[in-house]
C-alpha positions in Angstrom: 78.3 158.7 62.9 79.4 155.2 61.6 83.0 155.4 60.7 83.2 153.1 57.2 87.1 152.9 57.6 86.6 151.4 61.0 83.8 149.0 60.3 85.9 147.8 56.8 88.2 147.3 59.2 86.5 145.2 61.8 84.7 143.2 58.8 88.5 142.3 57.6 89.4 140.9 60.9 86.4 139.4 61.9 86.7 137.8 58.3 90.3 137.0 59.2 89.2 135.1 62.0 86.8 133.1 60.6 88.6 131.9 58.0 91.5 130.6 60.6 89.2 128.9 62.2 88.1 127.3 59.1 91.6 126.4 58.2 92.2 125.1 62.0 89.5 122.6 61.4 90.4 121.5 57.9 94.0 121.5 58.6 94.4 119.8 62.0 96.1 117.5 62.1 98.8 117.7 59.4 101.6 115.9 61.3 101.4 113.0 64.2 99.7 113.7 67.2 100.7 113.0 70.9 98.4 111.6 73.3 100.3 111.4 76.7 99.0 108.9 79.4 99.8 109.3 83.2 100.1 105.6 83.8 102.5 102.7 83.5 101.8 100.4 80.2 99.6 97.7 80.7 96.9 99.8 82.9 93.2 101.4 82.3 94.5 104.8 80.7 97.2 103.0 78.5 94.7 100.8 77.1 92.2 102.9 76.6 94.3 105.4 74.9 95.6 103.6 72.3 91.8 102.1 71.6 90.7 105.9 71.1 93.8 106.8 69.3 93.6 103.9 66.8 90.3 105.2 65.8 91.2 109.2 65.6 94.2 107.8 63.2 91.7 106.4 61.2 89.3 110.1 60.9 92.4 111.7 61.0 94.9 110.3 58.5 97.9 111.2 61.0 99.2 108.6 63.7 98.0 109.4 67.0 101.3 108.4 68.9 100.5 107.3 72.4 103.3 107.9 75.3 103.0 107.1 78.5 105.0 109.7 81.4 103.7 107.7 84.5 105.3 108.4 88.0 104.4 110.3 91.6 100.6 109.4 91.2 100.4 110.7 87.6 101.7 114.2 88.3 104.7 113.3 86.4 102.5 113.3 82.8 99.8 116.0 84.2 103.0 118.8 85.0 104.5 117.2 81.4 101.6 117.6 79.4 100.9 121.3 81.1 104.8 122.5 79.4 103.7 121.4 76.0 103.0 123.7 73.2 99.7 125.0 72.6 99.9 124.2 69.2 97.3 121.1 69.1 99.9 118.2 68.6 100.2 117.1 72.5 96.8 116.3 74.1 96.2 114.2 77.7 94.1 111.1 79.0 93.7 112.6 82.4 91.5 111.1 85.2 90.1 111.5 88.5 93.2 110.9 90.8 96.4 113.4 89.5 93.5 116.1 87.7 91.2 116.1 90.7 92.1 114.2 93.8 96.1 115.2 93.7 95.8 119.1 94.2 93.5 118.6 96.6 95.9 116.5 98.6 99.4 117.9 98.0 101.0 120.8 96.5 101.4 120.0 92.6 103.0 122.9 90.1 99.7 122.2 87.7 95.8 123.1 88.3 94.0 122.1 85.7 91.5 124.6 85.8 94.9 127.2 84.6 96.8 124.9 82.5 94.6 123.0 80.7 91.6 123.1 78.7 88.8 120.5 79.0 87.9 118.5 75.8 85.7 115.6 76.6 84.9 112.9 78.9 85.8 109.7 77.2 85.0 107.2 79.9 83.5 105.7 83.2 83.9 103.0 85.5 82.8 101.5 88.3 86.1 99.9 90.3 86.1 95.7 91.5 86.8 95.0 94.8 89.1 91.8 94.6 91.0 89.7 96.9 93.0 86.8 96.7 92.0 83.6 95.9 93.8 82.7 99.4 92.1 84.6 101.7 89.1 83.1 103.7 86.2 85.6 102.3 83.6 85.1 99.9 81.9 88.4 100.0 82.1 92.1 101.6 80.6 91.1 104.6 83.2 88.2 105.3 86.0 90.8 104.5 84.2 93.1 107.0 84.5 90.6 110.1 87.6 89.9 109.3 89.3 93.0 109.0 87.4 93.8 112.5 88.8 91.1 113.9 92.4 91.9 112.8 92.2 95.7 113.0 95.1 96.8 111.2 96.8 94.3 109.7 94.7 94.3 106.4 96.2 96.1 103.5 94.4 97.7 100.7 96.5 98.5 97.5 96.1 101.6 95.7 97.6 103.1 92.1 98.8 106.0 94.0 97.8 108.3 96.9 94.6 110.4 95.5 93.4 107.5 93.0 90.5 106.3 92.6 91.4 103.1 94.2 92.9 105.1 96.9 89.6 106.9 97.7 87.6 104.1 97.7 89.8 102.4 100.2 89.5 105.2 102.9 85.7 105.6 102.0 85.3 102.0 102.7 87.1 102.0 106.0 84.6 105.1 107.2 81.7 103.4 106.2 82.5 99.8 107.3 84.1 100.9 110.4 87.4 99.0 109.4 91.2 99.4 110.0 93.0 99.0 107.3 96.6 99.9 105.7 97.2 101.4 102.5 99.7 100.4 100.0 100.7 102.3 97.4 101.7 101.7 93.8 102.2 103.4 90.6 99.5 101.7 88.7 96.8 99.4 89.2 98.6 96.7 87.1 101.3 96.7 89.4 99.0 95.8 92.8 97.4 93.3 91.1 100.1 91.0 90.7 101.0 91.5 93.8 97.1 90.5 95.1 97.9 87.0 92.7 101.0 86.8 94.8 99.2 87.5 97.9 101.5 90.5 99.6 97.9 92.8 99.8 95.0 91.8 100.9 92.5 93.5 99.1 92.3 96.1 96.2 89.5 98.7 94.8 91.2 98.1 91.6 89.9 99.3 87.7 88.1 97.2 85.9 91.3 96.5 83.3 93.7 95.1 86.0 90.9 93.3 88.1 89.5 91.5 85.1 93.0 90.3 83.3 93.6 89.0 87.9 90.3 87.3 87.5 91.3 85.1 84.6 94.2 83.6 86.4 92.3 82.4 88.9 93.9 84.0 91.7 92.0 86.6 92.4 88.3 86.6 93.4 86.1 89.6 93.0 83.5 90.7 96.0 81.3 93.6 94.7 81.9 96.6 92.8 81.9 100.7 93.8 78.9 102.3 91.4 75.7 102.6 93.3 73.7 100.0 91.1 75.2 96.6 89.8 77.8 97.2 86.8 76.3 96.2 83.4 79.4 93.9 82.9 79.8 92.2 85.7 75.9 91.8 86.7 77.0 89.1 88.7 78.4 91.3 91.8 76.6 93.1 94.2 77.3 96.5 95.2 79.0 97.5 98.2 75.7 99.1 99.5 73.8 95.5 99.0 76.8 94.1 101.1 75.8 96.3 104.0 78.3 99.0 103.1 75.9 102.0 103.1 75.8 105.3 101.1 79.6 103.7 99.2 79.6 105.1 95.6 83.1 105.9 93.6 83.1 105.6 90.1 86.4 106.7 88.1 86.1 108.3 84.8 89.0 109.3 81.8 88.5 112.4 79.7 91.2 114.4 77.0 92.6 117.8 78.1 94.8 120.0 75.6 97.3 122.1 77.3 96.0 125.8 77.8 96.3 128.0 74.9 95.3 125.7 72.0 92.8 127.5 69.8 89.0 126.7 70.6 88.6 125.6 66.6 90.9 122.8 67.0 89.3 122.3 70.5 86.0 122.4 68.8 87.5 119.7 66.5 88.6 117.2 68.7 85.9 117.2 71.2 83.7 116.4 67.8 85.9 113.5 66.5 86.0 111.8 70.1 82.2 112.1 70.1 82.5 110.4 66.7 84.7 108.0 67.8 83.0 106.8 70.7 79.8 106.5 69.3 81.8 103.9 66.7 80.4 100.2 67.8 84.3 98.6 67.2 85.0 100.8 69.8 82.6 100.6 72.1 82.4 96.9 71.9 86.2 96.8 73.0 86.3 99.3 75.6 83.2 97.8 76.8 85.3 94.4 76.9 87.6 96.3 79.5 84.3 97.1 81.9 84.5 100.8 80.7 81.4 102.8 79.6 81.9 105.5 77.0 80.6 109.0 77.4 81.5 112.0 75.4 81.2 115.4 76.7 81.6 119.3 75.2 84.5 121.2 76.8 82.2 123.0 79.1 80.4 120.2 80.8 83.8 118.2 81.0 85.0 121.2 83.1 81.9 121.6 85.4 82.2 117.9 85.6 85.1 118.0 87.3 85.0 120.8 89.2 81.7 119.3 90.7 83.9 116.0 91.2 86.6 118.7 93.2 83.7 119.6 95.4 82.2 116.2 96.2 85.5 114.8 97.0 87.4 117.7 99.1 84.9 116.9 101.2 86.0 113.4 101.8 89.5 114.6 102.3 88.4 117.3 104.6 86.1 114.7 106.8 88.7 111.8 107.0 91.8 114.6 107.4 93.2 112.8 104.5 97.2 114.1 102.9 100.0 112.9 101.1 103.2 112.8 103.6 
């Protein structure tokens, strides 16, 4: 027999909880926002956050504050972002190297499969490879002969052990057949200068960094990483066309709310980015840093990247890659 106490009852909370949700949406957000960024200023993530949070200050009415916590490789902004309240206020740009590649390379306090919950892909890119303007090679293959003439005295810089730029490297050396040294920095802003000064000899670099090097004149770019050519720079081969076969590595940005945020406000934001993104301002200028935009629902972002744990732990596991 149907209890009518007990079904008032659940009719009261189940209205109860569908009216906070209602409120989440049409409340949020009623005071500044925090958008925290794993990088140095001046870099891919930094840049492309403020873009994106220019835009949600618009839909939003609320400044969407942007704050970079950059250091060890971007674990320093992933473990800060994970101790934030679950309130909605503090989200993060994360990316492949500290919320994919990192764990799988070191011990970190985070996983962001437990501290985090996916929002959306915002981005993807396919990374330059770029040299300086000082060095004798014109194109992959040149780079090729000489790094096999000079086995191990080549460098390749990187924006931190587990980056994108990082990966790339040690795929390229596996597939070329090359010896090459890695150099590591805390950005990708910060290896390019040192390409235009000449202390590395070559960088897998993002798109951001690589172009702002090109227009100096000191840097030259070879090919990039994506498996066809790169709708922005048309102009470059890949690294498969320069007899580098089976190389692919593209990078990619998405937003991740510390866990415990309530799904209505997740719901919310994963909307507004879509929105956002599909604004022609902003893709025009993130297209102007060689990024594509793609926007995502929380559930594909997550298998997204746990299909991107997958594909690269095998890497890692094949070239016996760590971080000392």
């Amino acid at each position: 027999m149907i209890n009518p106490g007990k079904t008032l009852v659940c009719a009261l909370l189940l209205a109860a909880v569908a009216n906070g949700a209602v409120f989440a949406q049409q409340g949020y957000p009623a005071k500044p926002v925090r958008f925290i960024v794993t990088y140095p200023p001046g870099g891919s993530s930094e840049v492309m956050s403020r873009i994106v949070g220019q835009q949600l200050t618009e839909y939003w009415g609320q400044p969407v504050i942007v704050e970079p916590r950059p250091g060890a490789d971007g674990s320093i902004g992933m473990e800060y972002a994970s101790k934030q309240p679950a309130d909605g206020y503090t989200f993060l740009l994360g990316n492949f190297g500290p919320v994919v590649a990192k764990p799988l390379l070191a011990k970190v306090s985070y996983d962001w499969k437990r501290d985090f919950i996916p929002v959306s892909q915002i981005t993807y890119s396919a990374n330059i490879l770029v040299v300086p303007t000082t060095m004798p090679v014109k194109n992959t293959r040149q780079l090729v002969a000489l790094a096999k003439a000079r086995p191990g005295e080549l460098t390749y810089g990187t924006s931190g052990p587990g980056s994108m730029s990082h990966f790339a490297g040690e795929m390229f050396k596996r597939l070329a057949g090359v010896k090459m040294i890695a150099v590591n920095y805390k950005g990708n802003a910060q290896a390019i200068t040192d390409i235009m000064g000449g202390q590395i000899t070559t960088m897998f670099s993002d798109a951001v960094p690589a172009m702002t090097g090109l227009k100096t004149g000191k840097v030259r770019a070879l090919a990039v990483t994506s498996e066809s050519r790169w709708r922005f720079t048309p102009e470059l081969p890949t690294l498969a066309e320069e007899g580098v076969k089976g190389f692919a590595a593209v990078n990619w940005w998405g937003v991740l709310f510390p866990a415990g945020v309530p799904r209505p406000i997740v719901d919310k934001v994963a909307a507004d980015l879509a929105k956002a993104l599909a604004a022609q301002n902003v893709k025009s200028r993130l297209g102007e840093l060689g990024v594509e935009t793609k926007s995502s629902t929380p559930e594909q972002f997550g298998a997204f990247m746990s299909g991107e744990a997958a594909r690269w732990g095998k890497l890692i596991e094949q070239a016996g890659l760590k971080i000392e």
